[in-house]
C-alpha positions, 0 to 999 in steps of 0.5 A, a space after each residue: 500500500 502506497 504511504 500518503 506523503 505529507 509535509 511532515 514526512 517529506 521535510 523529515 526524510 529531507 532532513 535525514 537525507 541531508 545528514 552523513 549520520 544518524 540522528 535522534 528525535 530531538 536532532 531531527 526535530 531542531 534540524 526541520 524547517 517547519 513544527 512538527 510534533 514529537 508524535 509526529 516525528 516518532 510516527 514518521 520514523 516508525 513508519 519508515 523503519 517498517 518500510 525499510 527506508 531507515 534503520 534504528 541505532 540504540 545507544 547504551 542509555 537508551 537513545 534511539 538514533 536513525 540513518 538512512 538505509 542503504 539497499 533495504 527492502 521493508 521487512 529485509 534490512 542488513 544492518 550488520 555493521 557496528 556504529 560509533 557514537 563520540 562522547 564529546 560531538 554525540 554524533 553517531 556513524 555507521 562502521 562501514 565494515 560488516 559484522 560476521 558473529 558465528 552462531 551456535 548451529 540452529 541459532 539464526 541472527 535477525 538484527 546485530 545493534 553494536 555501539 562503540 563510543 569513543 571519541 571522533 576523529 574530528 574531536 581529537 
């Protein structure tokens, strides 16, 4: 079923688009050029998490960061990578390297959500 595209949704995949990195809500809600509510952004997020248009990144307190994705089909993302989040700018990347975690036999890996924090290249 083909989504309603709203100003809403065009101005946070703008945003998204925009970015070389992951953002959280409240970075996507200081980056749009027009107010959008909270519920709104959260919405439009999950939305485009289920549509495989952008993946979730979950820091160690909790924090949800989202970055676009790259060759996913809804329901077929392939995120195995690690991501980086700088203590000092609190920007979050992708590692471009994949993840190869050998599992036990019968056991099969849906989702890898591994966080480094450290500091960034461009803080040191």
């Amino acid at each position: 079923m083909e989504r309603r595209k709203t100003q809403s949704t065009e101005e946070i995949l703008s945003t998204l688009k925009d970015t070389d990195f992951a953002l959280s809500h409240k970075m996507i809600q200081q980056r749009l050029s027009i107010e959008v509510d909270r519920a709104t952004i959260y919405r439009v997020l999950n939305r485009f998490l289920e549509d495989g248009i952008v993946h979730r990144v979950i820091s160690e307190n909790g924090k949800q960061y989202f970055a676009l994705c790259e060759d996913c089909e809804r329901n077929d993302h392939h995120h195995n990578h690690f991501h980086f989040r700088c203590n000092k700018c609190g920007k979050v990347e992708c590692l471009a390297r994949e993840v190869d975690i050998q599992l036990p036999a019968g056991y099969t890996a849906e989702n890898i959500n591994s966080l480094v924090t450290g500091i960034c290249a461009s803080c040191r």
